[in-house]
C-alpha positions in Angstrom: 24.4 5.4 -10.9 20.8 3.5 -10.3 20.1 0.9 -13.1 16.9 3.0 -14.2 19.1 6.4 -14.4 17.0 7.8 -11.8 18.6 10.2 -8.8 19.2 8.8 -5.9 15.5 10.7 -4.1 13.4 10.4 -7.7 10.4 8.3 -7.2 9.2 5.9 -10.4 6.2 7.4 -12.4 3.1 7.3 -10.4 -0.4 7.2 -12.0 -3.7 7.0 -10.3 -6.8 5.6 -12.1 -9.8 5.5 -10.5 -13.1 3.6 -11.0 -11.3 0.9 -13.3 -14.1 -2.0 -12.4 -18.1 -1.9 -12.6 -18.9 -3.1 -9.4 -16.8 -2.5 -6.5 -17.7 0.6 -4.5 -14.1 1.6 -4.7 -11.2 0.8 -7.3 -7.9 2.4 -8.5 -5.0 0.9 -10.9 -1.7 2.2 -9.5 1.1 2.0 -11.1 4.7 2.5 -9.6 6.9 2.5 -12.9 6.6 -1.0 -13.8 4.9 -2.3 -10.6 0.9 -2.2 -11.0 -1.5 -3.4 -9.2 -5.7 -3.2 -9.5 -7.1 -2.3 -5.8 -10.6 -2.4 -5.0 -13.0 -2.1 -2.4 -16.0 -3.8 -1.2 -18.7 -2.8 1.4 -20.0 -5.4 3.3 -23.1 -4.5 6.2 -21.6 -7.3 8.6 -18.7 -7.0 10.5 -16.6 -9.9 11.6 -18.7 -12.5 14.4 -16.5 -11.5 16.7 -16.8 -7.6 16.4 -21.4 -7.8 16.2 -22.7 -5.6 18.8 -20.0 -3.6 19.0 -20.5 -0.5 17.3 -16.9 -0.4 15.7 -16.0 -0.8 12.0 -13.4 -2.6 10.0 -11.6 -2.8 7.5 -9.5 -5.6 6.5 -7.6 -6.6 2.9 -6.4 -9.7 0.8 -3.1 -9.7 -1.7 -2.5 -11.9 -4.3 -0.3 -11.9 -7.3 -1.0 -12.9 -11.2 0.5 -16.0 -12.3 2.4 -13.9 -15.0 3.2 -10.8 -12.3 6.8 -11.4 -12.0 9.6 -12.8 -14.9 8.9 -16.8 -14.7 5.1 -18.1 -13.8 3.8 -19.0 -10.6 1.4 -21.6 -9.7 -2.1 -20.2 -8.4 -2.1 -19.9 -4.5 -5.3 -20.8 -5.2 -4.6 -24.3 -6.1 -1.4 -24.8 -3.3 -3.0 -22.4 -0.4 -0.9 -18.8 0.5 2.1 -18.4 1.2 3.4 -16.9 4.5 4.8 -13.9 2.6 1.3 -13.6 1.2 -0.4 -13.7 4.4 2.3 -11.2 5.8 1.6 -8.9 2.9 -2.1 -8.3 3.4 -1.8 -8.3 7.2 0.2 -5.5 6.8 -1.6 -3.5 4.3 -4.9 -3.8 6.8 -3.6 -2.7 9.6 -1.7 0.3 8.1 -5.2 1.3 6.5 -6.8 0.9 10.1 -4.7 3.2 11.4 -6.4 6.0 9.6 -9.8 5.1 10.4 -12.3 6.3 13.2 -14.1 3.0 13.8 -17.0 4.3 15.3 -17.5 6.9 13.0 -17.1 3.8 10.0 -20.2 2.3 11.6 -21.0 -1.4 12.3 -19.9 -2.4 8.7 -16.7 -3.6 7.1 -14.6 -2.7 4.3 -12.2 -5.7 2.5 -9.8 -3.9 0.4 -8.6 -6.6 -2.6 -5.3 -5.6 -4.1 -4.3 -8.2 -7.1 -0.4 -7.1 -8.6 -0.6 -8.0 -12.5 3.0 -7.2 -12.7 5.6 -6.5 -10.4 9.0 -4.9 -10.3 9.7 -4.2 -6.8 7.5 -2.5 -4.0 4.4 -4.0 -4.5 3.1 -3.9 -0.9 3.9 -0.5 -0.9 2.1 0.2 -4.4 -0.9 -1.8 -2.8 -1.1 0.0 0.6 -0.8 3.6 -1.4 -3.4 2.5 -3.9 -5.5 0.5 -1.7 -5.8 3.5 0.8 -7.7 5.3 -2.7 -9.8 2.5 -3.2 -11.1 2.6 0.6 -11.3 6.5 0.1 -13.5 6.2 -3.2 -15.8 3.8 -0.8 -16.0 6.1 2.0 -17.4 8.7 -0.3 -19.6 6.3 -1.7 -21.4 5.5 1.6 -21.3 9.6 2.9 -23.3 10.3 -0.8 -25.4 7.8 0.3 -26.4 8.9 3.8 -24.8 5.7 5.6 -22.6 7.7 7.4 -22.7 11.1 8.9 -19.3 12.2 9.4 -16.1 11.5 7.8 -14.2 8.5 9.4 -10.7 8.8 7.4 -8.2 10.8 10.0 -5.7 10.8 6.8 -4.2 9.6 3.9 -1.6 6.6 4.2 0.9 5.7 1.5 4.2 3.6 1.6 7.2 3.5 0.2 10.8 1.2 0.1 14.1 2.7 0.5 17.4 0.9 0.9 20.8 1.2 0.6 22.2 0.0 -3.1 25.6 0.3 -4.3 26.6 2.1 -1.3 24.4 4.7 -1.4 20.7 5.4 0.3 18.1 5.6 -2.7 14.0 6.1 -3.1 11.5 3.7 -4.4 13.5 0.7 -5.2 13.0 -1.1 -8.6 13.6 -4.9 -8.8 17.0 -4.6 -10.2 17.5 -2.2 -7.2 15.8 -4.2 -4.3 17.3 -7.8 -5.5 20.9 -6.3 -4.9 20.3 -3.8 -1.8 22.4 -4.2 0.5 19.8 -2.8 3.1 15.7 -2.7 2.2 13.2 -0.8 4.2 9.5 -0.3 4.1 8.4 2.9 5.5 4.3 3.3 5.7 3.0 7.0 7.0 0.1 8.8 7.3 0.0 12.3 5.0 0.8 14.1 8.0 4.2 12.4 7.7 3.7 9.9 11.3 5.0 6.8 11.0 2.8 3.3 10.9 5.2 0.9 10.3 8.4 0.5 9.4 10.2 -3.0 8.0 14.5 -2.4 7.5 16.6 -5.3 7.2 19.9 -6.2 6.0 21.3 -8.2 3.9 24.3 -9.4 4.4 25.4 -6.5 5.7 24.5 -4.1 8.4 23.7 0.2 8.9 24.1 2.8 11.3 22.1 4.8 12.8 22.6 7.8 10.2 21.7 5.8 7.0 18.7 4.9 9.1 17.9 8.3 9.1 18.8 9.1 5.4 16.3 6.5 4.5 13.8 7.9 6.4 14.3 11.8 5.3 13.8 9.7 1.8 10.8 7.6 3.1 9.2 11.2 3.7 9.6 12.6 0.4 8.2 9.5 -1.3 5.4 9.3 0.8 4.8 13.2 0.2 4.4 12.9 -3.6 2.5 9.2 -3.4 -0.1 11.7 -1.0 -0.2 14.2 -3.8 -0.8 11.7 -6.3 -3.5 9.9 -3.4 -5.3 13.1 -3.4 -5.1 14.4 -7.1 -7.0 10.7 -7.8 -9.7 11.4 -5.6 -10.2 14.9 -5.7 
């Protein structure tokens, strides 16, 4: 039995908002049960120095966490500079956007997804990858209404998802009570078409075969299917 009562391949609740903030060209509040975070996107007509004169586009992203996100405070990063998990985190949610964008067709501009958790119980990179990949889309349309681009340079949606193994047994969309006790956690990022951008598995403490491997990827799949649904419901 999870903690939350769920089955062992039942996703949290997932709700979409979109156009939660005034001036961002893009922004959704996604929330994965208790885990939400506010993603937006900003256009910006420069690309980085290093990329001028090359005719490609970009799109990059930043994560950060409230002070009051998780159960006990935690000082600003801000104030005491990121963290390496912090840095890891927003690494990882650009290049799994990346991977569903035709650069040239993006233009010489760049596109800096923020995604700020106000509270967290488990999965928030996954929650900001899903919902930042709705904030880039909500930008994209804003810059075809506007004529700046001619053709659409999103290839396909991308959403992620944890799994791990918890009490034995492989389960979907860990909460915190979940992922603080697994005894295996994986990150699964895909594309809607269901190919795989990354994946992150680890364990802890123990180890997994090959077959659970696999279980928590036939999982992986049918989270990412419904966070898709839910992508394109938000956008449609």
């Amino acid at each position: 039995m999870r903690p939350s009562g769920r089955e062992l391949n039942e996703m949290r609740p997932i709700s979409i908002e979109t156009g939660v903030t005034r001036h961002a060209e893009g922004s959704c509040l996604i929330k994965c049960g208790d885990t939400h975070v506010l993603c937006t996107a900003t256009i910006d007509e420069r690309v980085p120095p290093w990329m001028k004169n090359s005719g490609l586009g970009w799109v990059t992203a930043e994560y950060g966490m409230l002070p009051r996100a998780t159960h006990t405070r935690m000082r600003r990063e801000a104030k005491n500079g990121q963290s390496g998990r912090t840095q890891e985190i927003q690494r990882l949610i650009g290049r799994s956007l990346r991977a569903c964008v035709d650069r040239p067709a993006l233009g010489e501009r760049q596109i800096l997804i923020d995604c700020d958790v106000i509270q967290a119980d488990g999965g928030t990179r996954c929650a900001s990858i899903t919902g930042g990949f709705v904030a880039l889309r909500l930008a994209v349309n804003t810059l075809m209404k506007a004529g700046m681009i001619t053709s659409d340079p999103l290839t396909d949606n991308v959403a992620a998802v944890s799994c791990g193994i918890y009490a034995g047994q492989p389960v979907l969309d860990l909460d915190y009570p979940e992922d603080s006790e697994a005894g295996v956690d994986a990150n699964f990022v895909q594309t809607g078409a269901g190919k795989l951008i990354e994946v992150q598995m680890s364990a802890e403490g123990s180890t997994y075969s090959r077959d659970q491997m696999n279980n928590l990827l036939d999982l992986a799949e049918k989270g990412v299917a419904d966070l898709v649904a839910a992508q394109n419901a938000a956008t449609a």
